[in-house]
Each structure stands twice: as structure tokens, then as C-alpha cells.
C-alpha positions as CSV (number, residue, x, y, z in Angstrom):
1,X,56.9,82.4,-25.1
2,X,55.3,79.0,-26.4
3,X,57.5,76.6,-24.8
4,X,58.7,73.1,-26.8
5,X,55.8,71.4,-24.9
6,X,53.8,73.5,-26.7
7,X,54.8,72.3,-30.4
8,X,55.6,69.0,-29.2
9,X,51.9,68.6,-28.4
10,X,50.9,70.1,-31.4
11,X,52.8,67.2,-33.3
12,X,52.0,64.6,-31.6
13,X,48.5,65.8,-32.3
14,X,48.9,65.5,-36.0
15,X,51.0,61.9,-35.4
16,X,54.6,63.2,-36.0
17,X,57.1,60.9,-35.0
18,X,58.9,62.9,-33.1
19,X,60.5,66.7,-32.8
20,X,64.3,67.9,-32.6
21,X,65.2,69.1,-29.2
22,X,65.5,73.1,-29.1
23,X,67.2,75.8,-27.4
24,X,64.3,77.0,-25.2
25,X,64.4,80.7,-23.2
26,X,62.0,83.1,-21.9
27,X,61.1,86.4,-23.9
28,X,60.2,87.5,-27.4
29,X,59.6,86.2,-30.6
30,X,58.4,83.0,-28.9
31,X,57.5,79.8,-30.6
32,X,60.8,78.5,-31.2
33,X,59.4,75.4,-33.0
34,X,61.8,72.3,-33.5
35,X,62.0,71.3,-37.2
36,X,59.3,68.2,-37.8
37,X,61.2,64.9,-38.9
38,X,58.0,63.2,-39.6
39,X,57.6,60.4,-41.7
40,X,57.6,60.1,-45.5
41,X,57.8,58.1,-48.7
42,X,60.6,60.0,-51.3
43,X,59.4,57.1,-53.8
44,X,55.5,58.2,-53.7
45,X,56.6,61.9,-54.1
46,X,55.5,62.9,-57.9
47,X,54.5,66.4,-59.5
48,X,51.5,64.8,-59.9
49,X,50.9,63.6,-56.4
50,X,49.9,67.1,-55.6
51,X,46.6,68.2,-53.3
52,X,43.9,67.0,-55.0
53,X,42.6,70.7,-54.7
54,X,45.6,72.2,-55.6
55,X,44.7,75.2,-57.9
56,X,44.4,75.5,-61.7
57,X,48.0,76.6,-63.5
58,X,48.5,80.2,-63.5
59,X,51.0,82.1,-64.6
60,X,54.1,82.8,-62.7
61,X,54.2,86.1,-62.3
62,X,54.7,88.4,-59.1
63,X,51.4,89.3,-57.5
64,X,49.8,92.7,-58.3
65,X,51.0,94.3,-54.7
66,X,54.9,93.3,-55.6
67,X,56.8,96.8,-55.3
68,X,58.2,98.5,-58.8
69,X,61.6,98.3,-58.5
70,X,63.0,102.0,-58.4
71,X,65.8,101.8,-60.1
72,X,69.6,99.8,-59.3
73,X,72.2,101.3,-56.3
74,X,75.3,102.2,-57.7
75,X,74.2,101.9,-61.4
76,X,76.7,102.8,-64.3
77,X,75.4,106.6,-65.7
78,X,73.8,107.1,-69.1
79,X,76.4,106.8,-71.0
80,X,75.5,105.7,-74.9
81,X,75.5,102.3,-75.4
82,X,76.1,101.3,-71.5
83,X,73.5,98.7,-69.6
84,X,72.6,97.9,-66.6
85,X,70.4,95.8,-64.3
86,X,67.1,97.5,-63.0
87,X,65.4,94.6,-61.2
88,X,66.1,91.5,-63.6
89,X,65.4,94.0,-66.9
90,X,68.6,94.4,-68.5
91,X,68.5,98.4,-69.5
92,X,71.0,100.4,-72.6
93,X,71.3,103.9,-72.7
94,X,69.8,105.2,-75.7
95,X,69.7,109.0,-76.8
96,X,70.4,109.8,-72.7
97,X,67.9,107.8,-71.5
98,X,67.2,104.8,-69.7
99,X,65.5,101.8,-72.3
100,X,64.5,98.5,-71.9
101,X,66.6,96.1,-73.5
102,X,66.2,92.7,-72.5
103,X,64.1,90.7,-69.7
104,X,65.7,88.3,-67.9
105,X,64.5,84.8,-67.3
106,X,66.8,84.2,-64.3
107,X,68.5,87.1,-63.0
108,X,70.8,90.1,-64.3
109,X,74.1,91.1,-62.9
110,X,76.4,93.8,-64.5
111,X,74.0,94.6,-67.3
112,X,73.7,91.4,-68.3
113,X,71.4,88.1,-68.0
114,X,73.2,85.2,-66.1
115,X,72.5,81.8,-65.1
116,X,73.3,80.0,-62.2
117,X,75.7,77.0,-62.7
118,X,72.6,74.3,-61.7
119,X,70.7,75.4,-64.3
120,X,73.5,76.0,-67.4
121,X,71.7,72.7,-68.9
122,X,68.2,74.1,-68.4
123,X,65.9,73.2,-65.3
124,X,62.5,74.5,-66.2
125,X,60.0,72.1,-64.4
126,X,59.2,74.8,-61.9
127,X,55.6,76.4,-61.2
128,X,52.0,76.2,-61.4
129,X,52.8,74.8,-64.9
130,X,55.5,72.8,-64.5
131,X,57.0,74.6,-67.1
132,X,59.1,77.5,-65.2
133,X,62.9,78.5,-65.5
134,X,64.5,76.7,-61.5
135,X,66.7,79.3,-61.4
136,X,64.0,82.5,-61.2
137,X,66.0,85.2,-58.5
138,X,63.9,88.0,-57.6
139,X,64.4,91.0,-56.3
140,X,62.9,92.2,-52.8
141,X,63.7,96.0,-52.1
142,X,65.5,96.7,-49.2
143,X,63.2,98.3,-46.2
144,X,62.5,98.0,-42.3
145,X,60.2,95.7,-40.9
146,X,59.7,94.4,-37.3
147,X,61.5,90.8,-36.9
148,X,59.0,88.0,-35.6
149,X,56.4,90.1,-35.5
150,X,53.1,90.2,-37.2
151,X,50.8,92.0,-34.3
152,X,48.1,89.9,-34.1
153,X,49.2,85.8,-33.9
154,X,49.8,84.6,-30.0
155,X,53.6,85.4,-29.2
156,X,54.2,87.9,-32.2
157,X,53.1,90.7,-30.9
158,X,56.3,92.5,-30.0
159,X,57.4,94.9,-32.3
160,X,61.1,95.4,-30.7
161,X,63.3,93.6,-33.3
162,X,63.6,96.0,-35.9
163,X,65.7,95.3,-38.7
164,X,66.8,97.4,-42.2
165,X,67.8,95.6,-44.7
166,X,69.6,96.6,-48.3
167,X,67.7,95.1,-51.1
168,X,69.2,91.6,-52.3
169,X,67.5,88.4,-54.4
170,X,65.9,85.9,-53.3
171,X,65.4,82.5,-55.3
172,X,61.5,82.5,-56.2
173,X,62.0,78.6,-55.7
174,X,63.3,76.0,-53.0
175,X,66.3,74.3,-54.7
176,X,64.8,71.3,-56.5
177,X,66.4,68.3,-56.9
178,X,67.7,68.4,-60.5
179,X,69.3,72.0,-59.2
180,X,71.7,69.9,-56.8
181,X,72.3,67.0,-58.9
182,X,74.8,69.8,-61.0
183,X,76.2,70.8,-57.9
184,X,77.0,66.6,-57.4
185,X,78.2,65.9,-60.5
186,X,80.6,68.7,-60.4
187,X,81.6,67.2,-56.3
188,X,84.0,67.7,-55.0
189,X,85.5,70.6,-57.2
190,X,82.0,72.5,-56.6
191,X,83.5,72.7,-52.7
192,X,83.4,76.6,-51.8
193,X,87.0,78.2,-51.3
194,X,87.7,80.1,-48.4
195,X,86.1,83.4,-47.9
196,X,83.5,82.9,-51.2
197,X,79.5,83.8,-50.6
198,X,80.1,86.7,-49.0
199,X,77.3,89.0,-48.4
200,X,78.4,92.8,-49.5
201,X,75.9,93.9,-47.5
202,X,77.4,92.7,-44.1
203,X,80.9,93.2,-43.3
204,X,80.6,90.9,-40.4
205,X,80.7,88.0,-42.7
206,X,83.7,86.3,-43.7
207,X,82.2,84.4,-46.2
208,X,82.9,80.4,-46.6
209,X,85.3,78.9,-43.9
210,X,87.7,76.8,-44.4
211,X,86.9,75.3,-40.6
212,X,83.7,73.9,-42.2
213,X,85.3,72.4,-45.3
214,X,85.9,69.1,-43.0
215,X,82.0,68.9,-42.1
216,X,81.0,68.5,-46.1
217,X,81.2,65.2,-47.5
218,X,84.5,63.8,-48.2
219,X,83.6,62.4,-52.1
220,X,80.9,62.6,-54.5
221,X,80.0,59.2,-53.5
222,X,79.6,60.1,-49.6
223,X,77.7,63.7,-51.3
224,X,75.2,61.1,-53.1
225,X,75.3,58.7,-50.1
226,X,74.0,61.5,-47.9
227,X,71.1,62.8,-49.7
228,X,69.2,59.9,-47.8
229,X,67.9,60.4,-44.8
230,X,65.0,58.7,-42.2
231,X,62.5,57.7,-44.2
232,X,64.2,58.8,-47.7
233,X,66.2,56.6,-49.7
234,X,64.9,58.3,-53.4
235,X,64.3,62.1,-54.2
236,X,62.2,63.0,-57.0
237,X,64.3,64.9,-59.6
238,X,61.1,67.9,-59.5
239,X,60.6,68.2,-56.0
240,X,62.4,70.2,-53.5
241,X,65.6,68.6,-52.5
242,X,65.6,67.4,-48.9
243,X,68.4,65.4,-46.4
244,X,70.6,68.2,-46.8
245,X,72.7,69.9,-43.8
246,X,73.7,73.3,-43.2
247,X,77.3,73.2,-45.1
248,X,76.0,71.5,-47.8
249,X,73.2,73.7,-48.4
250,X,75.6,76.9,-48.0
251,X,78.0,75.3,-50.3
252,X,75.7,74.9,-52.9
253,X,74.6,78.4,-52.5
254,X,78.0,79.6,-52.9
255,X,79.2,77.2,-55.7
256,X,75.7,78.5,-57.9
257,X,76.3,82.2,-57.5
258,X,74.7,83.0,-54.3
259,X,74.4,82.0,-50.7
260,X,72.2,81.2,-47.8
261,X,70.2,84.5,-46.8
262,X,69.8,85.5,-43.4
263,X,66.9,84.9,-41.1
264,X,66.5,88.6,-41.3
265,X,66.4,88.1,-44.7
266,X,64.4,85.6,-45.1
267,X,61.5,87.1,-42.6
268,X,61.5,90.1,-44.2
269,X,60.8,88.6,-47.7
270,X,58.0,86.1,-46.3
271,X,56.6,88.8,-43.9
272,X,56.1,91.4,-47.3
273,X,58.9,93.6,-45.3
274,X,57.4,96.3,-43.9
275,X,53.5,94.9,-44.3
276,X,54.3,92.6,-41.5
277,X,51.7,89.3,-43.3
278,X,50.9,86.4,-40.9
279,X,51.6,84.3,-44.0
280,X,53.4,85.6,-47.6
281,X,49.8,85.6,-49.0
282,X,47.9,87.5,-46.2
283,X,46.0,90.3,-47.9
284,X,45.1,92.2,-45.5
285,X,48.4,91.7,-43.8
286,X,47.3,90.2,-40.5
287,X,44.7,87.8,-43.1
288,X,44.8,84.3,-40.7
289,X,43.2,82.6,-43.9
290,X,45.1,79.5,-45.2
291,X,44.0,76.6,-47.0
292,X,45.8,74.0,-49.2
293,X,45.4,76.3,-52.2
294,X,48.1,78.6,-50.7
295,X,51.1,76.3,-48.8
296,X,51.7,72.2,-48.9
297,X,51.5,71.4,-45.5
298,X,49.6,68.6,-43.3
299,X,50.6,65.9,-46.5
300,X,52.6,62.6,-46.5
301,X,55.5,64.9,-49.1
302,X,56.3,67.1,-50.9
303,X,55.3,68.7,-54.5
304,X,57.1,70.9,-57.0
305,X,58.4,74.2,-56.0
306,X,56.0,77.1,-56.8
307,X,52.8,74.1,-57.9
308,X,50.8,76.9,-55.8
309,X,51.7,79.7,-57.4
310,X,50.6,82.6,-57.5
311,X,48.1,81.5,-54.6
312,X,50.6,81.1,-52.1
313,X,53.5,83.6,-53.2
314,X,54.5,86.2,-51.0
315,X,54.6,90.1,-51.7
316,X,57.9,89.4,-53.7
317,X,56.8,87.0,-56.0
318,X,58.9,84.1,-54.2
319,X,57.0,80.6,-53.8
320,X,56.4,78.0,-50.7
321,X,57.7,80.2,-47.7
322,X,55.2,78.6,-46.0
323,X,54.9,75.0,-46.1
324,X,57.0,72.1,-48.7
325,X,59.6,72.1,-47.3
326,X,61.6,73.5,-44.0
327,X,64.2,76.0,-45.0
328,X,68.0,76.7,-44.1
329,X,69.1,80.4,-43.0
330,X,72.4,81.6,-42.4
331,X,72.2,83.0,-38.7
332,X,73.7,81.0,-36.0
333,X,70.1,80.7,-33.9
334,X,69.8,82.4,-30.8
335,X,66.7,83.4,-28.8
336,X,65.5,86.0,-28.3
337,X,67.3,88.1,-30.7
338,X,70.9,89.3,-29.9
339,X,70.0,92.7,-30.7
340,X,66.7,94.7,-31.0
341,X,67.5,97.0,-34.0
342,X,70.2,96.4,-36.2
343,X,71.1,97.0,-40.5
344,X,71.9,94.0,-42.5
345,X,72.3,92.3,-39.8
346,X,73.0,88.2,-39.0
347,X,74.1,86.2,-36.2
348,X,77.6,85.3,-36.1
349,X,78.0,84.2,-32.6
350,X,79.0,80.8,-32.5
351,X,76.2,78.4,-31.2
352,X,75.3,74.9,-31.4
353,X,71.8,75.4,-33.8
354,X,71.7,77.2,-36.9
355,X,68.1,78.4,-38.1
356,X,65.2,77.2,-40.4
357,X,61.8,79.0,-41.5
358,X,58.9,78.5,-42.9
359,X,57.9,74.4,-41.8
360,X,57.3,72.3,-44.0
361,X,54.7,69.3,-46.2
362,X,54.4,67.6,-43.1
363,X,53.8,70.4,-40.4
364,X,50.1,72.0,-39.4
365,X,49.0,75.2,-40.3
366,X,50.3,76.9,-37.0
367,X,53.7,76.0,-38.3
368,X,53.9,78.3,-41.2
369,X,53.8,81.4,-39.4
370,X,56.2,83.7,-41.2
371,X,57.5,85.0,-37.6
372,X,57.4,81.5,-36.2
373,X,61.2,80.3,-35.7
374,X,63.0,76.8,-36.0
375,X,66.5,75.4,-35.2
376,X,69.0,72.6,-36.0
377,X,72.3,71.2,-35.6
378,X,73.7,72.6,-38.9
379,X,75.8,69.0,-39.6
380,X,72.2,67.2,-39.3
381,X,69.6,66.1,-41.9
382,X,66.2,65.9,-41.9
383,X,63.4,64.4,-44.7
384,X,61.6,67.7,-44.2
385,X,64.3,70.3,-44.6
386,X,65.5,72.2,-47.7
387,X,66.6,75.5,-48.7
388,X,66.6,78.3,-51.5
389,X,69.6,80.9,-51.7
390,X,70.1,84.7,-52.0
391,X,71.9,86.4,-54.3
392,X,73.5,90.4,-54.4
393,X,74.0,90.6,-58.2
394,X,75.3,93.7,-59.1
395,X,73.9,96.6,-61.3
């Protein structure tokens, strides 16, 4: 295992200011690398101020390998006249059959297209284009993959953690910006109540607890007062949003329809499930090429979520898994793993770090691993952390 020397080296290399501490053991995955807090300007952070080599727009489509999805779980029969969801296609039963009815621009759920609460005004400054619905959920069909694991990168080569997951959605973009400034104006009434976000597909969670109402800002004026953090004192209304703990980032989850996924969630949707990528874009899977076409990372900020796409999508269609911005997982962090093979699985154990993937604008290229691991006091903020949420709409 890469010990925090390691990364802490590797930072200092690249002038970071500084790293988190971490929880630091022996044994697989490895590379537990602390979140980077480095340095940045929110006021210089534009659209525009994207990589100078940052690809032409392209459409926003999932990439050619994405899998067909093969039909809902626990669909409604073909009865004349019913619908339901297959994928984010809303389907009606016409003479016994299955036909496509209507496409979705942000997600279906019970035969029907919905929209999440942040974008019920309309938030489309997402994408290659700039020009891309916020709210985009996709869905990743369930499968088994090998957690941390991508058989070829120093310290993931252990194929022990083996996880099965149900399928669920995943936001194709990090929450930007305008997204939360719904969730703020609607403070504090957009407070989760007890027991709401919870995942179906894990009877082990509870869902919202009311022992973590107390850690979320008291007001909409300590909320606002919050979103600045280090170096951040202005977020750019089309960038990722950053300064954001834990609860807060759960809550909004929650409060827009969905919730945080889980790190097993989140590595299997970056890792292609089963293809086990280096990075979301690896073709072949264990690909080690990355450039600034694919991920923002190495760079004084962030840009807009999904400005790379489809360059730097993963299997699933979902943007910036690697690189923007840092991002928030459900599991309480532990290392290694508690378990070696589990189903839907997620750390509930209490512990004193919750997890983040993917690093972030300010991290190097060894950071954006999709096995590699981070960890944070969930009450704490950071200028490079964010998140994106999951969703289990039904059929």
C-alpha cells in the first residue's frame, strides 16, 4: 500500500499547499490519497476559462460501448395503454407490445419523465456545448466488478473485493452551482426528514438521520455563508459547486430526488463495472493514456461539468469522474474494505472519515485513478470537493 508520504510527496511536487491527514493501514486497495485543498481563485473560474486545448463541442451522448439497457426490474405488464420506464425512454403498450413513447431529457420514474426539484426552472448550461439539461440521470446496469481494482496500476492489482450491484442512476453531471442555489433558496424547508434517501437496494440504510440534522447549517444565511471556503469567497453559477460538506451534499441529494451513491457505486460506474478501466475513458480497459482532452486536472479551477464530453465520459455516459472536482460518496471510509465480496453493499460502521473519488482540477494525473481512494471529515469543506447524486427511479 502507498502510504500518505507517498501522495504527500506527489503534492508537494506539483506545489499543493497542503494534504488532509488520512486514516493510513496496511493491505489492499492501497493509495488512500488525502483530498488536495490546493489553492484557487472562485472569481477567475469561467466556462470560458477552460484548457486551452480542451476539445471541439460534441454532442452529449453516451459513448458507442455504453450497454443497451435490457429492459426495467419489476416493470408493469403489457397491458393497453400502460407505460413504463426502460432506461430514461418512457414506453406505452400498444397492440401487446412494448413502443416507444417519449425520451426523456432528465430521467423517467413510474412511466413518466420527471425533473429534479434544482432544475424545475431549467439548468441547461451543461456539456461540451454549454447547452445540456443539469439534471441528465443515467442509467448504469447493475453487474459485478472487482472494487479498487484495475490489474495493471501499482497497488490495484488485487482482485479480492468483489462487489454486485443492482442497477441504479447516476447524475451524468457534478452538481453545478445554479443546481444548489434551488436547494438554498428553498433552505431551510429543503432539510431532509428522517429516514428520506433511502437506497431500496440496501436494507442496511436507514436513510436521512435525524442525528445529523444538527451538523447542517442552522439558516439559509449560515447555508450561503458556508459555501465559502479557503481560497473561495465566489462560485461561478456554471461550474461545479464546491465548499460543500458531507450533510450538506447528502441533503441536497435527498431534497432533489436522489441521494449520495456509494463508493461501490460510484467505482463501479467510473471503472465501466465489470471492464475494470484505469480511467472512465480507457479503451482498452487497462488504456494509461490521459491528457487534458479527457479529465480537468493539474489547473488553477474548475470548468463546467461534462466541457469534456464525450472525450472523458466513462462507459455510462457520466462526465468528470476523473478530475474537476473531488467527489462525495456515501460509505463511512474504512481501509482496506470491511468485507471482500458483498451485494449492494456500503459502509455503515461509524468512523471518523467519510469517502471521496475521483480528485479533482487541482490534482496530477496519478490522482484520477478510478480505484484510487480518498477520505474526509464529513462536517469539513474543501475548495476542491463536490459531488453528483444517485437516483433508484422506479419502472
Amino acid at each position: 500500500m502507498k502510504r500518505i508520504a507517498i501522495i504527500a510527496i506527489l503534492l508537494a511536487a506539483c506545489d499543493y499547499a497542503r494534504i488532509d491527514p488520512m486514516t493510513a493501514g496496511d493491505g489492499p486497495p492501497g493509495d488512500d490519497a488525502a483530498t488536495s485543498d490546493a489553492t484557487d481563485d472562485a472569481s477567475m473560474l469561467d466556462a470560458a476559462d477552460a484548457p486551452a486545448d480542451a476539445p471541439a463541442d460534441a454532442p452529449a451522448d453516451a459513448p458507442a460501448d455504453a450497454p443497451t439497457d435490457a429492459g426495467p426490474v419489476d416493470a408493469p405488464a403489457c397491458v393497453a395503454s400502460s407505460r413504463r420506464c426502460a432506461g430514461n425512454d418512457v414506453e406505452q403498450c400498444t397492440g401487446g407490445a412494448w413502443t416507444l413513447l417519449q425520451q426523456c431529457a432528465n430521467l423517467c420514474s413510474q412511466g413518466g419523465c420527471v425533473t429534479p426539484a434544482s432544475c424545475s426552472g431549467g439548468v441547461a448550461t451543461c456539456g461540451a456545448s454549454g447547452n445540456d439539461t443539469c439534471c441528465r440521470s443515467l442509467p448504469v446496469a447493475g453487474g459485478t466488478f472487482r472494487r479498487s481494482y484495475d490489474g495493471v496500476s501499482s497497488g490495484y492489482t488485487d482482485d479480492r473485493y468483489q462487489a454486485t450491484l443492482s442497477g441504479f442512476h447516476l447524475d451524468k453531471y457534478e452538481v453545478s452551482v445554479a443546481r444548489f442555489n434551488a436547494f438554498v433558496a428553498a433552505y431551510p424547508g429543503s432539510k431532509p426528514a428522517d429516514g428520506t434517501g433511502r437506497n431500496p437496494s440496501d436494507a442496511s440504510d436507514t436513510g436521512w438521520r435525524g442525528a445529523w440534522t444538527p451538523l447542517l447549517p442552522a439558516t439559509q444565511a449560515d447555508l450561503m455563508a458556508s459555501l465559502s471556503c479557503e481560497s473561495v469567497s465566489a462560485q461561478t453559477a456554471t461550474h461545479p459547486v464546491r465548499c460543500v460538506s458531507w450533510y450538506v451534499a447528502q441533503a441536497f441529494c435527498i431534497w432533489d430526488g436522489g441521494r449520495l451513491p456509494t463508493e461501490a457505486e460510484w467505482n463501479y460506474a467510473a471503472s465501466g463495472g465489470s471492464m475494470q478501466r484505469v480511467y472512465p475513458w480507457s479503451m482498452p480497459a487497462t488504456s494509461t493514456s490521459i491528457s487534458s482532452a479527457n479529465a480537468i486536472y493539474g489547473v488553477a479551477g474548475p470548468a463546467r461539468p461534462g466541457l469534456l464530453s464525450p472525450a472523458g465520459d466513462g462507459r455510462f455516459g457520466q462526465s468528470d469522474l476523473a478530475g474537476n472536482v473531488w467527489e462525495w460518496v456515501y460509505d463511512n471510509y474504512a481501509t482496506p474494505y470491511p468485507t471482500e465480496t458483498c451485494v449492494d453493499c456500503a459502509n455503515h460502521t461509524a468512523a471518523s472519515f467519510r469517502g471521496n473519488r475521483g480528485g479533482a482540477y487541482s490534482t496530477p494525473a496519478s490522482l484520477l485513478l478510478t480505484s484510487l481512494r480518498g477520505s474526509l471529515d464529513p462536517a469539513m469543506t474543501r475548495a476542491a470537493i463536490g459531488f453528483r447524486c444517485a437516483r433508484n427511479p422506479l419502472p
